[in-house]
C-alpha positions as CSV (number, residue, x, y, z in Angstrom):
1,X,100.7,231.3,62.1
2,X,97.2,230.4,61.6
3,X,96.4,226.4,61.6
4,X,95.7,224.3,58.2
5,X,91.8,223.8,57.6
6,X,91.7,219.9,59.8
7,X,94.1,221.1,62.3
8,X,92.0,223.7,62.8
9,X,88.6,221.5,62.7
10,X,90.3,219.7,65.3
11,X,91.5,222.3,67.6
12,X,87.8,223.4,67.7
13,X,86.4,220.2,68.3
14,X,88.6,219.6,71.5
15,X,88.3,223.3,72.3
16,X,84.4,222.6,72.5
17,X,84.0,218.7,73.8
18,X,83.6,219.8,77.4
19,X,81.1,221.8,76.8
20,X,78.8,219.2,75.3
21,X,78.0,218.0,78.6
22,X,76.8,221.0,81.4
23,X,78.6,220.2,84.9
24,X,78.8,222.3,87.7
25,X,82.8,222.1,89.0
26,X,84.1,219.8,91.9
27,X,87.2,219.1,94.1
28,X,88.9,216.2,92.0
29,X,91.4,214.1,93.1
30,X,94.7,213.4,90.8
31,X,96.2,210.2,90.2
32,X,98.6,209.3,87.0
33,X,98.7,206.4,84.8
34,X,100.4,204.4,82.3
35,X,98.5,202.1,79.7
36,X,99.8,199.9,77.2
37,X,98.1,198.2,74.8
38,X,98.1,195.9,71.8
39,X,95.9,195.2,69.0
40,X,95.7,193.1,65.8
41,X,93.0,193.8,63.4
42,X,92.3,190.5,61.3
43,X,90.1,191.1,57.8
44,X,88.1,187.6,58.0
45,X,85.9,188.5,54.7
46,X,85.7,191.4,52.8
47,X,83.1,193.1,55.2
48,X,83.8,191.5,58.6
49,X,87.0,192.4,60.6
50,X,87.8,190.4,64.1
51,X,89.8,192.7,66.8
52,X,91.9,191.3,69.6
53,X,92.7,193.6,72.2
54,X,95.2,193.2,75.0
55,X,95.6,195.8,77.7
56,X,98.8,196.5,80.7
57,X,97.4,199.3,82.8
58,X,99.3,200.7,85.7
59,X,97.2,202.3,88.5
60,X,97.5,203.3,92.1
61,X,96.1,201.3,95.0
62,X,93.1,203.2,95.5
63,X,92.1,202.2,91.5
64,X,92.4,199.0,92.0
65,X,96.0,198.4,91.4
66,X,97.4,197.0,87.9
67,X,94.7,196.2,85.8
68,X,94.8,193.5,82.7
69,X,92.3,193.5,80.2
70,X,91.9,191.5,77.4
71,X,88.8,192.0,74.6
72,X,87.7,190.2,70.9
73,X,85.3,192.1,68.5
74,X,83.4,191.4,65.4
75,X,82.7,193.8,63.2
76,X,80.2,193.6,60.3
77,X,79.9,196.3,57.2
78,X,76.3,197.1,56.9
79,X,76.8,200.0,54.7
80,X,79.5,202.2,53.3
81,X,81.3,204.0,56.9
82,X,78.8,201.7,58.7
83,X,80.1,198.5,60.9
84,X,78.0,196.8,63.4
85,X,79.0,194.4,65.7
86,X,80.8,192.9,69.2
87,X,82.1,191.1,71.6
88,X,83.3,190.0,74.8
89,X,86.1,191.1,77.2
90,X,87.7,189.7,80.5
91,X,89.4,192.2,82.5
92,X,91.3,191.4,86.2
93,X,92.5,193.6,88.7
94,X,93.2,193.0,92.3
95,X,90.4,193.1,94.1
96,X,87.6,192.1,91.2
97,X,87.5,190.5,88.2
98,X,84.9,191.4,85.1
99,X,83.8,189.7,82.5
100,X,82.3,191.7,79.5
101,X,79.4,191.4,76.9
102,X,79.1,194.5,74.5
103,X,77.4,195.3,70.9
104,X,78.3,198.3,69.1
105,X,77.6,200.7,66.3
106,X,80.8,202.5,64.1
107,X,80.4,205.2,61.7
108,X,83.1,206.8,59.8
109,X,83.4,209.4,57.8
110,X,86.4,211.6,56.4
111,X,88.4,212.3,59.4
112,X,85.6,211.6,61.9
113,X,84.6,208.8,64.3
114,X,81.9,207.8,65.9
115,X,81.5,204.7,68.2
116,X,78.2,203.8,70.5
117,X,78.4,200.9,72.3
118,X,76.7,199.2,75.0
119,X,77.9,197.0,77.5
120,X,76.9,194.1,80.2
121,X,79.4,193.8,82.5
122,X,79.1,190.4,85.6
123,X,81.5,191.8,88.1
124,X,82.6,188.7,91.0
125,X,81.8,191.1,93.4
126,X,77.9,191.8,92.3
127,X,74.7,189.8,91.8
128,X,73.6,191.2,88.7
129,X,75.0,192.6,85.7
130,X,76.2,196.9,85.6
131,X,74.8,198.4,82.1
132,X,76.8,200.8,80.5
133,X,76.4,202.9,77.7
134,X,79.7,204.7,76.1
135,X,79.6,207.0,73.2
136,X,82.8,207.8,71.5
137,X,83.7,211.0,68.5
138,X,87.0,210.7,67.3
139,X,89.3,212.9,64.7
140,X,92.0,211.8,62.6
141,X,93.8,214.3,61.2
142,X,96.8,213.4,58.5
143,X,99.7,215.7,58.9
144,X,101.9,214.7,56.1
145,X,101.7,213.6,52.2
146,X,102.6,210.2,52.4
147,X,99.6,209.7,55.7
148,X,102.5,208.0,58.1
149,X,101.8,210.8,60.8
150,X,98.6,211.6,62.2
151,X,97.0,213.7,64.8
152,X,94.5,211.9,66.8
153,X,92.1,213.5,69.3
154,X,88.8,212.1,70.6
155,X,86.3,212.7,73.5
156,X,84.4,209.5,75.4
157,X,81.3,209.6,77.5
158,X,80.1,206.4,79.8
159,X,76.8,206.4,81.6
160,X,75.9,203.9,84.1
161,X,72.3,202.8,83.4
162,X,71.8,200.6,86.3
163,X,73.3,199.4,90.1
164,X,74.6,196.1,90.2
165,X,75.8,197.2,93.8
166,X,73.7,199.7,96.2
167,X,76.7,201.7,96.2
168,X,77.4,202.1,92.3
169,X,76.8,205.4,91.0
170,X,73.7,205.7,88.0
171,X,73.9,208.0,84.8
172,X,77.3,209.9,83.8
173,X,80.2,208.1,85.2
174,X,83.0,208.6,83.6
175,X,84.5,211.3,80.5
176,X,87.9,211.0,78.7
177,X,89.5,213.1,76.7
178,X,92.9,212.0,74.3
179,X,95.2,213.6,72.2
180,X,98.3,212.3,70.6
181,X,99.6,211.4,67.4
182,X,99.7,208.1,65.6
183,X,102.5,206.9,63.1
184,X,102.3,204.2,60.4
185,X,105.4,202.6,60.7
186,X,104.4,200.3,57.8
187,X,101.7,198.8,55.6
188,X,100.8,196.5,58.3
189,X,101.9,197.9,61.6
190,X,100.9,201.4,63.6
191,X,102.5,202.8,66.7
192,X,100.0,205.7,68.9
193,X,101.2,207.5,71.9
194,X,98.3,209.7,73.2
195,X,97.7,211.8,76.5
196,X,94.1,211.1,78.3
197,X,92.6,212.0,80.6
198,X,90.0,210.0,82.6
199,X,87.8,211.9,85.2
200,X,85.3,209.8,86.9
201,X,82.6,211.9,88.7
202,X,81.3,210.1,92.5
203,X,78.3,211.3,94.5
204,X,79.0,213.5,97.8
205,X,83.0,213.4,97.4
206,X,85.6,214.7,94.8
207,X,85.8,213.0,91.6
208,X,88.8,210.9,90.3
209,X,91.0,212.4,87.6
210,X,93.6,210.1,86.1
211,X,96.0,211.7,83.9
212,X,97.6,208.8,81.6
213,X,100.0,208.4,78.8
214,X,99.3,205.3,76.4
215,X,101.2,203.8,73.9
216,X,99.5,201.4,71.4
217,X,100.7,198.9,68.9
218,X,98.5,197.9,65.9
219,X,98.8,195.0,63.5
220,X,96.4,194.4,60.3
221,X,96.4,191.1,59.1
């Protein structure tokens, strides 16, 4: 049975994202995940919106072990499917802690996403502050009448632009893909379960694939 026109815009967009960036193939190493998250979006005036984020992320000993991160972001309307802003985040795992400056640019429009942000991260372990760049695309793709249910699928680039540490790796790091489905369980509340996964590519030994399932909860104020 052939897919309905967004499903099918979808399909193709997840079908393609690898392709966007050329890379030869590597050994990788597999490791899986579990993330939870929470988030409440408060609407401060009609055109800014402040963003607390809370992260539980369960790793392996050789990422670092559990990892909590916790972020708050302003975001500004500029123009119609436009938001500029920031923030700052502190993250902690076990053997480093990070805390995080980051600007960013949204643009939305129909079922499409698109998020570039840049970040300053000051690491306890380094002297200087790690640059990174991340560019997100993301699709959401209603499934139903009333818009409760919703497929969501996105693709996420990060490019090191500096070495805070002689062994940190410079330019692509790190690509995610997602796919899940989202559900408005009301006015004020959603509830997302998606599939990612991570795979961070490493100089001169296989890269790091992290295969995760992560459930979010959402509150609008």
């Amino acid at each position: 049975m052939p897919l309905p026109p967004r499903l099918h815009i979808l399909s193709g967009a997840l079908t393609l994202s690898p392709l966007l960036t050329a890379m030869p193939v590597f050994a990788e190493t597999n490791e899986n995940q579990a993330w939870i998250g929470e988030s409440v979006a408060i609407q401060a005036s009609e055109a800014d919106t402040v963003t607390l984020d809370m992260s539980q992320r369960f790793r392996s000993a050789r990422s670092d072990d559990e990892q909590g991160l916790f972020r708050v972001a302003l975001d500004h309307r500029v123009a119609q499917g436009v938001l500029v802003g920031g923030g700052i985040a502190y993250a902690e795992g076990k053997a480093e802690e990070e805390m995080r400056l980051f600007q960013q640019v949204t643009f939305s429009r129909g079922i499409w996403q698109a998020r570039t942000r840049l970040e300053q991260r000051f690491f306890d372990t380094a002297d200087r502050a790690s640059w990174r760049l991340r560019q997100r695309v993301q699709a959401s793709v209603p499934v139903d009448d009333d818009r409760r249910w919703t497929i969501v699928g996105a693709v996420e680039v990060f490019f090191h632009l500096n070495r805070a540490r002689p062994s940190d790796k410079s330019g692509l790091a790190t690509m995610r893909h997602q796919i899940g489905l989202r559900h408005a369980v009301s006015k004020a509340m959603d509830v997302q379960l998606l599939y990612m996964r991570q795979q961070s590519f490493r100089d001169h030994r296989p890269d790091a694939v992290a295969h995760v399932p992560w459930l979010t909860l959402a509150w609008k104020i």
